[in-house]
PyMOL Python script that loads the backbone (N, CA, C, O; Angstrom):
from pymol import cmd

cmd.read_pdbstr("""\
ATOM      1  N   UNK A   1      -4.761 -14.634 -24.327  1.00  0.00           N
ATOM      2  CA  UNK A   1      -5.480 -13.473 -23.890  1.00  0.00           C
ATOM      3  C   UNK A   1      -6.979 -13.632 -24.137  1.00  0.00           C
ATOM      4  O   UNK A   1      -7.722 -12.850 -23.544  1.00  0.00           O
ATOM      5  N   UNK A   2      -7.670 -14.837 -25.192  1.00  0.00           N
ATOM      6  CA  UNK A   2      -8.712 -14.779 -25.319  1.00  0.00           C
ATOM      7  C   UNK A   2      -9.543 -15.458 -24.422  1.00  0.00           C
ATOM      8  O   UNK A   2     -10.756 -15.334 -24.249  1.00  0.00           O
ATOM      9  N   UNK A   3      -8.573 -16.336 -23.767  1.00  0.00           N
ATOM     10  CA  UNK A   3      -9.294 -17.193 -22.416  1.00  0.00           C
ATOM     11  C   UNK A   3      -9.354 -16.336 -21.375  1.00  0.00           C
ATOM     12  O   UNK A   3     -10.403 -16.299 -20.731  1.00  0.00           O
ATOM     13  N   UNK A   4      -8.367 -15.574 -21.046  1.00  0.00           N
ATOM     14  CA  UNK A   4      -8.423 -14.080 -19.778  1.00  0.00           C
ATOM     15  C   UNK A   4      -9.530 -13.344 -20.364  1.00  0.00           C
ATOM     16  O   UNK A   4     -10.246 -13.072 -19.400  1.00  0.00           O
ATOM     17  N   UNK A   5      -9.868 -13.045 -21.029  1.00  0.00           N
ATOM     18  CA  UNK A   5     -10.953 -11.906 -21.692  1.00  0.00           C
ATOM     19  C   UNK A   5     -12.287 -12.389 -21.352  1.00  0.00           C
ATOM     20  O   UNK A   5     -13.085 -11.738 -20.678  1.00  0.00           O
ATOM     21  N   UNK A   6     -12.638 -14.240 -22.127  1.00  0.00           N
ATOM     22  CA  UNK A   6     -13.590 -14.802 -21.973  1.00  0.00           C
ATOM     23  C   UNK A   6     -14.265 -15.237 -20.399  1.00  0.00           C
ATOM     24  O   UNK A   6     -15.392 -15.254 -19.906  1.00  0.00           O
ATOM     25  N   UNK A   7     -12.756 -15.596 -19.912  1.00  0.00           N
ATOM     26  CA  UNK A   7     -12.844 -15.954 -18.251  1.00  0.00           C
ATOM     27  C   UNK A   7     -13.669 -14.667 -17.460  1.00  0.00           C
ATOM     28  O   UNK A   7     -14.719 -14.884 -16.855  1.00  0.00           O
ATOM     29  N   UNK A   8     -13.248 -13.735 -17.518  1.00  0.00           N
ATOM     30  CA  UNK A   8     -13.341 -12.563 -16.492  1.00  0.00           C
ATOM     31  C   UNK A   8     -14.696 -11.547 -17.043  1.00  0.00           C
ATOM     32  O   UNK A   8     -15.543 -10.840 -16.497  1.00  0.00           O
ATOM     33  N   UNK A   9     -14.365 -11.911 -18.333  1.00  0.00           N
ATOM     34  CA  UNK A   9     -15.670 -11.140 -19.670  1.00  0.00           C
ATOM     35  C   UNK A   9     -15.268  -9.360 -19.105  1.00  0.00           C
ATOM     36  O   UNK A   9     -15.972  -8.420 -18.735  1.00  0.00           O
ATOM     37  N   UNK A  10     -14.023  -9.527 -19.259  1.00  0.00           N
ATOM     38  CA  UNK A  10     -13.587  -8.021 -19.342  1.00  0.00           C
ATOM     39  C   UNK A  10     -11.814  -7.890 -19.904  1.00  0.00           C
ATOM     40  O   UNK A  10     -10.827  -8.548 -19.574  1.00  0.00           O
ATOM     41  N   UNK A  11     -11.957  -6.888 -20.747  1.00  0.00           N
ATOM     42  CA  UNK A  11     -10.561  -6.529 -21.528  1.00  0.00           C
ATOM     43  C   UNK A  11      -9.522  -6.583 -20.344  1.00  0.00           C
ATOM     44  O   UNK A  11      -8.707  -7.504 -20.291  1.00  0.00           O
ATOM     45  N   UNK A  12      -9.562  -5.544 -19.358  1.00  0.00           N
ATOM     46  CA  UNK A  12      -8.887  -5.380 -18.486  1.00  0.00           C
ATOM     47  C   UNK A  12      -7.637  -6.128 -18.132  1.00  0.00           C
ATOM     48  O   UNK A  12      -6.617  -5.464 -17.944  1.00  0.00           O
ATOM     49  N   UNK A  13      -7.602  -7.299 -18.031  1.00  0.00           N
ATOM     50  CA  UNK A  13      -6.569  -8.432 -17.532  1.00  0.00           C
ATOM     51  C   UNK A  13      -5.204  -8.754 -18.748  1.00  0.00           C
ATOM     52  O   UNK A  13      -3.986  -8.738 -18.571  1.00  0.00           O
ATOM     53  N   UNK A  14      -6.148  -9.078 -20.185  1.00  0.00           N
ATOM     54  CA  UNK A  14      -6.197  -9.113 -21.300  1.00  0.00           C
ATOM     55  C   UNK A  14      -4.796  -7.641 -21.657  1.00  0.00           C
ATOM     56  O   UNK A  14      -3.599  -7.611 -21.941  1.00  0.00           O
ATOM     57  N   UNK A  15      -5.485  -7.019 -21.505  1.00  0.00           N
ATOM     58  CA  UNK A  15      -4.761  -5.303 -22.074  1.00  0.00           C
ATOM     59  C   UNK A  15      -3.293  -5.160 -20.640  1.00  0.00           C
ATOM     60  O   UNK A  15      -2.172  -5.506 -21.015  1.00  0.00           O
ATOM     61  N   UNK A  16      -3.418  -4.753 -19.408  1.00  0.00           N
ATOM     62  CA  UNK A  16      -2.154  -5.441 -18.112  1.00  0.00           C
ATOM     63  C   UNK A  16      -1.317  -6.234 -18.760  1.00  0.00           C
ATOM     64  O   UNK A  16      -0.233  -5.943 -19.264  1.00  0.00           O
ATOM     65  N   UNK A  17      -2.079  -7.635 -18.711  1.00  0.00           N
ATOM     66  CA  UNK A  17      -0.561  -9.164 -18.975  1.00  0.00           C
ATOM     67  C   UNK A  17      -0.200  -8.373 -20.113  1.00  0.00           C
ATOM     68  O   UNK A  17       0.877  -7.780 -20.055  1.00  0.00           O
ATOM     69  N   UNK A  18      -1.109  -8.225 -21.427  1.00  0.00           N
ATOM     70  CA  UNK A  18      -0.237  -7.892 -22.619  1.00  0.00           C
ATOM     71  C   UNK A  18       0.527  -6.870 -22.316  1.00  0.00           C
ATOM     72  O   UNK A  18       1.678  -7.002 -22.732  1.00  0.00           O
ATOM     73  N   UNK A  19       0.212  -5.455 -21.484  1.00  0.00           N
ATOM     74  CA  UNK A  19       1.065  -4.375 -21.640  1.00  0.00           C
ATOM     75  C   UNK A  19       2.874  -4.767 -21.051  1.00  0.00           C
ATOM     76  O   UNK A  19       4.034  -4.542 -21.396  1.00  0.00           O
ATOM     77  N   UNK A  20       2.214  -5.377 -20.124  1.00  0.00           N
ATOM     78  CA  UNK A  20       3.461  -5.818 -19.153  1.00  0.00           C
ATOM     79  C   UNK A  20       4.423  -6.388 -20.338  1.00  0.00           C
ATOM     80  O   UNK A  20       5.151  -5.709 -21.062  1.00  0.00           O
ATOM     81  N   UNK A  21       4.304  -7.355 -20.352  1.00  0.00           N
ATOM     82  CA  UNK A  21       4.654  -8.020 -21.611  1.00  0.00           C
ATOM     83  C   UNK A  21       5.327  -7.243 -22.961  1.00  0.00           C
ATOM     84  O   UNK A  21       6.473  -7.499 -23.331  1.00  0.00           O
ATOM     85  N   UNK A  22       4.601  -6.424 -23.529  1.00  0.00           N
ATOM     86  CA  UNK A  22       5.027  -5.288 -24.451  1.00  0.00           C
ATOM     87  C   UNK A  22       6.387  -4.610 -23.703  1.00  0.00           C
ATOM     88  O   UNK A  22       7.481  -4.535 -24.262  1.00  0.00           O
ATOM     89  N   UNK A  23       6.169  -4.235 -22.630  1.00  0.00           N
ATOM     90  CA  UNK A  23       7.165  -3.733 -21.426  1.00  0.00           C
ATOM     91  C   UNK A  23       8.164  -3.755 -21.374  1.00  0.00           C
ATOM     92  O   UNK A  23       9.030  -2.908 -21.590  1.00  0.00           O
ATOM     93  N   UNK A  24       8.190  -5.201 -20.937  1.00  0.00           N
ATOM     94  CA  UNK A  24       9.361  -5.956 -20.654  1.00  0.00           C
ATOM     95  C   UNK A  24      10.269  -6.217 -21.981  1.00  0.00           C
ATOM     96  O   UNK A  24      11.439  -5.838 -21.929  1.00  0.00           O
ATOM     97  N   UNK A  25       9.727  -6.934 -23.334  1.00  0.00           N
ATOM     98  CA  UNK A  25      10.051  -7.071 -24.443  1.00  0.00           C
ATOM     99  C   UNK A  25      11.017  -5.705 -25.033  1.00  0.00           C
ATOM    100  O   UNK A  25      12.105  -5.825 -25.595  1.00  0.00           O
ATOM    101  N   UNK A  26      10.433  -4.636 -24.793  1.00  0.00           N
ATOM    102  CA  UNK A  26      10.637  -3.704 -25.301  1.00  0.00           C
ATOM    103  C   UNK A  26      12.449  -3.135 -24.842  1.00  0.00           C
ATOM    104  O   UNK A  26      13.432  -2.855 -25.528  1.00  0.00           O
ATOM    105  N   UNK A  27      12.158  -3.174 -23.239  1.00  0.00           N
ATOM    106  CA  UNK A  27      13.230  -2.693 -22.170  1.00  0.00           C
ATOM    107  C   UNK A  27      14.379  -3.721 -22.235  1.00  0.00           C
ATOM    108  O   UNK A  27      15.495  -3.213 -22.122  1.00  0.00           O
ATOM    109  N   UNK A  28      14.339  -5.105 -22.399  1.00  0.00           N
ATOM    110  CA  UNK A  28      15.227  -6.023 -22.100  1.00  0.00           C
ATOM    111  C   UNK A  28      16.655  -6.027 -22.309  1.00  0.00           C
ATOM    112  O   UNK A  28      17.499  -6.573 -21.599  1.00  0.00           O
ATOM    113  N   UNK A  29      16.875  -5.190 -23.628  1.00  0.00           N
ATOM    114  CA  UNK A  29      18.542  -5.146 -23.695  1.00  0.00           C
ATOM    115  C   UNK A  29      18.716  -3.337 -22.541  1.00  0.00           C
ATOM    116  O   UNK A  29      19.636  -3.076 -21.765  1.00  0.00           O
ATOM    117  N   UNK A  30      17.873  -2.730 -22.767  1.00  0.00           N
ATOM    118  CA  UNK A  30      18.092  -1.605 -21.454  1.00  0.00           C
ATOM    119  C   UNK A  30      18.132  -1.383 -20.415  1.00  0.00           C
ATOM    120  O   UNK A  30      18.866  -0.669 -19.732  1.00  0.00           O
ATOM    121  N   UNK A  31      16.944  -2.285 -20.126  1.00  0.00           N
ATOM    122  CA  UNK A  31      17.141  -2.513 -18.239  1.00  0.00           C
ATOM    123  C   UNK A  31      18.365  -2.915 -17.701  1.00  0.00           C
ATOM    124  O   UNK A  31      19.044  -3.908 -17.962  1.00  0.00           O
ATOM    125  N   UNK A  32      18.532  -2.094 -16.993  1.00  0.00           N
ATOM    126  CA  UNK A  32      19.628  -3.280 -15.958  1.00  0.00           C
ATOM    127  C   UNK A  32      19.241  -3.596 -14.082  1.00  0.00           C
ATOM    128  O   UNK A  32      19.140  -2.677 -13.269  1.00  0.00           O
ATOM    129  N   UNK A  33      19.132  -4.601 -13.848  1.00  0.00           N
ATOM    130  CA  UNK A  33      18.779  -4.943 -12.713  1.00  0.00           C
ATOM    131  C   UNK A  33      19.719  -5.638 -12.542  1.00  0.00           C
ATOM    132  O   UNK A  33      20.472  -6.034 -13.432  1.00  0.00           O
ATOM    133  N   UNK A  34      19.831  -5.969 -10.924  1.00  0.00           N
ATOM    134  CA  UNK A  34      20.936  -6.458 -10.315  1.00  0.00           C
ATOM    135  C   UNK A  34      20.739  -7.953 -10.374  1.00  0.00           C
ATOM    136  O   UNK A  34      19.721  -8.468  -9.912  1.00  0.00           O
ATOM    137  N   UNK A  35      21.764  -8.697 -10.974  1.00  0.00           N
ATOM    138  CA  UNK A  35      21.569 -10.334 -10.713  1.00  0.00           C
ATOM    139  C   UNK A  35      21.133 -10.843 -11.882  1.00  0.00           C
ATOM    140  O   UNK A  35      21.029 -12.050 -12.100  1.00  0.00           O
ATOM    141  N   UNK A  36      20.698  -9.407 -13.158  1.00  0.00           N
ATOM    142  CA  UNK A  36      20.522 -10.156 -13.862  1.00  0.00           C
ATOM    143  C   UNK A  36      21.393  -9.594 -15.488  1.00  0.00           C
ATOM    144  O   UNK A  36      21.380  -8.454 -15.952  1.00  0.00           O
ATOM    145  N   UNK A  37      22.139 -10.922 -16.108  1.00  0.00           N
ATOM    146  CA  UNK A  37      22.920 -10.125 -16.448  1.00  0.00           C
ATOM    147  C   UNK A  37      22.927 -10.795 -18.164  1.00  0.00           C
ATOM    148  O   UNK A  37      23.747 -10.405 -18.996  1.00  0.00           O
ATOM    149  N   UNK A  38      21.932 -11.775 -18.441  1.00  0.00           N
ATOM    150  CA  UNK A  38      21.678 -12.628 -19.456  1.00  0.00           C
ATOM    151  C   UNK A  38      20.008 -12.423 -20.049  1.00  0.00           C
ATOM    152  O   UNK A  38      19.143 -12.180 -19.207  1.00  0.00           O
ATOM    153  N   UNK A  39      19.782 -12.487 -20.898  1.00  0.00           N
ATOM    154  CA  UNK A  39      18.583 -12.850 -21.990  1.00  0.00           C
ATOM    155  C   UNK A  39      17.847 -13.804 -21.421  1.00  0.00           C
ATOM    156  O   UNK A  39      16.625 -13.692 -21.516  1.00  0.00           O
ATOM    157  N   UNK A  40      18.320 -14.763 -20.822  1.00  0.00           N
ATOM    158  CA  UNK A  40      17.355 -15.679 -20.121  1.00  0.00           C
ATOM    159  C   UNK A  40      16.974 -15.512 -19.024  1.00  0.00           C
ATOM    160  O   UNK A  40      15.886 -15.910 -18.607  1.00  0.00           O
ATOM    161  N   UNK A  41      18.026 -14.737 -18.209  1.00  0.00           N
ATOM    162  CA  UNK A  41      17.377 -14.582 -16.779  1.00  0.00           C
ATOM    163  C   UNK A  41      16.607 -13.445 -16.806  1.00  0.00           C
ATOM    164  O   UNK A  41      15.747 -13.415 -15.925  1.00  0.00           O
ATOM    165  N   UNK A  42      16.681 -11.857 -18.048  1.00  0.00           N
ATOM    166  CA  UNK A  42      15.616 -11.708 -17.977  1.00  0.00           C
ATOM    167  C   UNK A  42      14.477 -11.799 -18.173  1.00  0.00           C
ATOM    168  O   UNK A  42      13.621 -10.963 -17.883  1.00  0.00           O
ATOM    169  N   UNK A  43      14.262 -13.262 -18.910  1.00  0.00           N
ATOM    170  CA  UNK A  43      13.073 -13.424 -19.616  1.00  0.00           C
ATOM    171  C   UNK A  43      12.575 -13.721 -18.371  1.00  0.00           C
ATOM    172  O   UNK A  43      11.501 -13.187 -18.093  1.00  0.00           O
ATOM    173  N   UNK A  44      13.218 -14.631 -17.328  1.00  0.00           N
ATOM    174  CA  UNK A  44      12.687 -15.795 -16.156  1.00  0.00           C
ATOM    175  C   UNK A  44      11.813 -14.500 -15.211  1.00  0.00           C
ATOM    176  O   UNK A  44      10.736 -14.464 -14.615  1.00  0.00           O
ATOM    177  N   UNK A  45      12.931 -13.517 -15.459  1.00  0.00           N
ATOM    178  CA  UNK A  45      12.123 -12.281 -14.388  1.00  0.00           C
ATOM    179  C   UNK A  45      11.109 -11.470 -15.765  1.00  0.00           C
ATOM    180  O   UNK A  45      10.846 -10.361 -15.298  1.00  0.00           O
ATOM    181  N   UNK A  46      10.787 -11.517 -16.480  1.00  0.00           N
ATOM    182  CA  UNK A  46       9.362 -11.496 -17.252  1.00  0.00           C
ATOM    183  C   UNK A  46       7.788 -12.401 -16.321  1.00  0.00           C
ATOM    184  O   UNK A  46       6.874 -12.164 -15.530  1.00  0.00           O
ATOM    185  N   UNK A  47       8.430 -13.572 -17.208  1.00  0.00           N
ATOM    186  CA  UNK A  47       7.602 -14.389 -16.801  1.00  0.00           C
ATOM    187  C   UNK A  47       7.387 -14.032 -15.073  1.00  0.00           C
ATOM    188  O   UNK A  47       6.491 -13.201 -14.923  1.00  0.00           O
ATOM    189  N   UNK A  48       7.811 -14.337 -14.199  1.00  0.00           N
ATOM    190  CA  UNK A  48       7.821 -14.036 -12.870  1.00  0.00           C
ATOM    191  C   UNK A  48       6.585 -12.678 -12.589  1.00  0.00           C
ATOM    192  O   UNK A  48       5.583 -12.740 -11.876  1.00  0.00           O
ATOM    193  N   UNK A  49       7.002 -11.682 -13.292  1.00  0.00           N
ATOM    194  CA  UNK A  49       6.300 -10.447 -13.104  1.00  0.00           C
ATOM    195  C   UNK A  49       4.918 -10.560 -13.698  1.00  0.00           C
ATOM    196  O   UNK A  49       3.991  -9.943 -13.175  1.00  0.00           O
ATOM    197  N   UNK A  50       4.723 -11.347 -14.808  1.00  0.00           N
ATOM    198  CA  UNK A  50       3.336 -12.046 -15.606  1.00  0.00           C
ATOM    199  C   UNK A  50       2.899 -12.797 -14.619  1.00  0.00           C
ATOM    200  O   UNK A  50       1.940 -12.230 -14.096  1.00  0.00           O
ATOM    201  N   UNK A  51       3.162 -13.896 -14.065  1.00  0.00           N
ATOM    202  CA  UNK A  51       2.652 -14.533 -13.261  1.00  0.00           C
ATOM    203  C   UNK A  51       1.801 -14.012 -12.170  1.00  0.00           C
ATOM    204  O   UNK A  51       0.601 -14.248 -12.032  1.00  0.00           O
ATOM    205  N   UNK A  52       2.831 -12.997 -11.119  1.00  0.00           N
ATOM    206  CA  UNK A  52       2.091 -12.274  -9.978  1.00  0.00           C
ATOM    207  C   UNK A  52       1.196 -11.119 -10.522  1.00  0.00           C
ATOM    208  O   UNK A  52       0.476 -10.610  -9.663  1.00  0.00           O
ATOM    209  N   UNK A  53       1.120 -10.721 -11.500  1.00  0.00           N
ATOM    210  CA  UNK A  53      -0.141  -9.986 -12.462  1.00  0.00           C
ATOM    211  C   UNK A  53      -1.220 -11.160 -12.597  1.00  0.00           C
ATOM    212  O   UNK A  53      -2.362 -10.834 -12.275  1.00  0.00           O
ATOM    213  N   UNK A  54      -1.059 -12.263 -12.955  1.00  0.00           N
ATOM    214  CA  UNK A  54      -2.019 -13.348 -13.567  1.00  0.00           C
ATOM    215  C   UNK A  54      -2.802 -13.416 -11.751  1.00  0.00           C
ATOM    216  O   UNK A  54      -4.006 -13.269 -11.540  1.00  0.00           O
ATOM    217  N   UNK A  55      -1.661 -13.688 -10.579  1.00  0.00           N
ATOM    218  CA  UNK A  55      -2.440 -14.704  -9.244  1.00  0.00           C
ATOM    219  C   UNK A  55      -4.014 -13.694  -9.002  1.00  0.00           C
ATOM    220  O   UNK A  55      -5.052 -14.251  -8.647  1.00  0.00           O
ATOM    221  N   UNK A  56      -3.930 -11.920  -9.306  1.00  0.00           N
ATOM    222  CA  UNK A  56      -5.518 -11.531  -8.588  1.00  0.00           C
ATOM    223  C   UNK A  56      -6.212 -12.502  -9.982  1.00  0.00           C
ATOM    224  O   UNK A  56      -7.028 -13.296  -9.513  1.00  0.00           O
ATOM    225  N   UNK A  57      -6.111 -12.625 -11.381  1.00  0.00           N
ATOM    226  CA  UNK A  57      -7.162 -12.985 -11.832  1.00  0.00           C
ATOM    227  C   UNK A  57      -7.271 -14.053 -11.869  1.00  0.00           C
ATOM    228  O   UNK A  57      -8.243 -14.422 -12.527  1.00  0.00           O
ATOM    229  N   UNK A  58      -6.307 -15.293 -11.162  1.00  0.00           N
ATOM    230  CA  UNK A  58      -7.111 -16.500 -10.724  1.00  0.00           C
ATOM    231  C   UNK A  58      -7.856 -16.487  -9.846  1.00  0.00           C
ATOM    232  O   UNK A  58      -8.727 -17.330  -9.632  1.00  0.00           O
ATOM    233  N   UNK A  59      -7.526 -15.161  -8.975  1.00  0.00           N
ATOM    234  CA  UNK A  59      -8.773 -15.228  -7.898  1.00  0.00           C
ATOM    235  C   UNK A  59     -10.249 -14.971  -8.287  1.00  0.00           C
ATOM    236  O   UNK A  59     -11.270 -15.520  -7.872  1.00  0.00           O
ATOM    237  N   UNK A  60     -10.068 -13.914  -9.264  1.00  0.00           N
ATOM    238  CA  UNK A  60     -11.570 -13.313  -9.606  1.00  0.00           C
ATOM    239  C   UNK A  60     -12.072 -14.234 -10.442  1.00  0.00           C
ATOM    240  O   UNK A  60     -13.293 -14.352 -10.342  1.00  0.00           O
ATOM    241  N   UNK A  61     -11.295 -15.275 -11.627  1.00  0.00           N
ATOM    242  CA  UNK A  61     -12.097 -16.407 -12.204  1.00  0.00           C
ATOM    243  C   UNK A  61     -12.475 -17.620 -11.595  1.00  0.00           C
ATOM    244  O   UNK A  61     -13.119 -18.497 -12.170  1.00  0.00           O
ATOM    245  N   UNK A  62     -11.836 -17.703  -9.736  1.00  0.00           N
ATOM    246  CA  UNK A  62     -11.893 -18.728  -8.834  1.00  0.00           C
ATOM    247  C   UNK A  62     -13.182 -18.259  -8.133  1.00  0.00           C
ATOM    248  O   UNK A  62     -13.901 -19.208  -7.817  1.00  0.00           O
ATOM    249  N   UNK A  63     -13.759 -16.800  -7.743  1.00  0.00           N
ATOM    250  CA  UNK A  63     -14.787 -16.339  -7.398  1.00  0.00           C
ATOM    251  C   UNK A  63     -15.712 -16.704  -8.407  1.00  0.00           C
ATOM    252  O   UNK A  63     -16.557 -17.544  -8.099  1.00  0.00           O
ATOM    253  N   UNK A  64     -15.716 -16.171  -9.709  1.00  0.00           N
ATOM    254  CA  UNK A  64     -16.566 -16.401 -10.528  1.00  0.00           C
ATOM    255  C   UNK A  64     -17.295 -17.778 -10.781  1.00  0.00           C
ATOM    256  O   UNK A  64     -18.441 -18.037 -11.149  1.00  0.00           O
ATOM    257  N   UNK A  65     -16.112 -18.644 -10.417  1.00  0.00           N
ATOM    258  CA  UNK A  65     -16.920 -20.179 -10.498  1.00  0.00           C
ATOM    259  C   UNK A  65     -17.445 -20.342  -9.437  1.00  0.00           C
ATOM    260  O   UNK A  65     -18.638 -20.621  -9.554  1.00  0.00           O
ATOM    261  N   UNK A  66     -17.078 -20.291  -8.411  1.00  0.00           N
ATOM    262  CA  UNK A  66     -17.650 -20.554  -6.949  1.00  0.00           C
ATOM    263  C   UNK A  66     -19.242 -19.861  -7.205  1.00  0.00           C
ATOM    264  O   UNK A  66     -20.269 -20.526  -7.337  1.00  0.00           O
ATOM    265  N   UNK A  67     -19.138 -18.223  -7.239  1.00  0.00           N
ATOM    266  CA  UNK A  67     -20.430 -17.708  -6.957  1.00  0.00           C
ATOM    267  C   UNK A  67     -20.833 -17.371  -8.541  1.00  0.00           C
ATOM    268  O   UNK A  67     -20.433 -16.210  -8.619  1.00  0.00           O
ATOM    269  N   UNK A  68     -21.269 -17.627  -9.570  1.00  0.00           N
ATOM    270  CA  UNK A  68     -21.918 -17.229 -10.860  1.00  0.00           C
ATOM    271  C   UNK A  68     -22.957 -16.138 -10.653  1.00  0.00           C
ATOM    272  O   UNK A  68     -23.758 -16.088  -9.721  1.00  0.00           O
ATOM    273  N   UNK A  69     -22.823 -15.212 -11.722  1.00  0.00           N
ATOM    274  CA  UNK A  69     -23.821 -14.518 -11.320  1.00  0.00           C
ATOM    275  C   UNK A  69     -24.854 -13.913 -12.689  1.00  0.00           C
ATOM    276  O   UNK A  69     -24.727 -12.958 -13.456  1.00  0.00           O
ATOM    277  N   UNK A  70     -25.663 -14.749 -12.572  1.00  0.00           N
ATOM    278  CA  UNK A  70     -26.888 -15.236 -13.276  1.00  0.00           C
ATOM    279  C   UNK A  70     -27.296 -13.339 -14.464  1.00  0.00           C
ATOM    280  O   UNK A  70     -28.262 -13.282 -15.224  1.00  0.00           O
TER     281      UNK A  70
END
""", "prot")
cmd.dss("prot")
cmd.show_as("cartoon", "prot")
cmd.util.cbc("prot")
cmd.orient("prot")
């Protein structure tokens, strides 16, 4: 989280992945979703849901390198 924080130079991203995360951790023996019916597959659908949270802020740290702004 300290490289998302430093990358973007805003909490924002940082405070999301972690909440998500807190989220998911929290819900895992409660949730029930279809297909998934094990500890591992819901971790796989964790991670999964972290990830497509993470793709806008590779974009905005992929902007940031491209255009810097002084």
């Amino acid at each position: 989280m300290c490289l998302v924080t430093v990358q973007t130079k805003s909490l924002f991203w940082a405070i999301i992945i972690h909440t998500a995360n807190d989220f998911f951790s929290t819900m895992a023996p409660t949730i029930q979703l279809p297909g998934i019916t094990t500890t591992a597959q819901f971790q796989i659908f964790e991670i999964i849901i972290i990830i497509i949270l993470i793709a806008p802020l590779s974009i905005t740290i992929r902007d940031q390198v491209d255009h810097p702004h002084h």
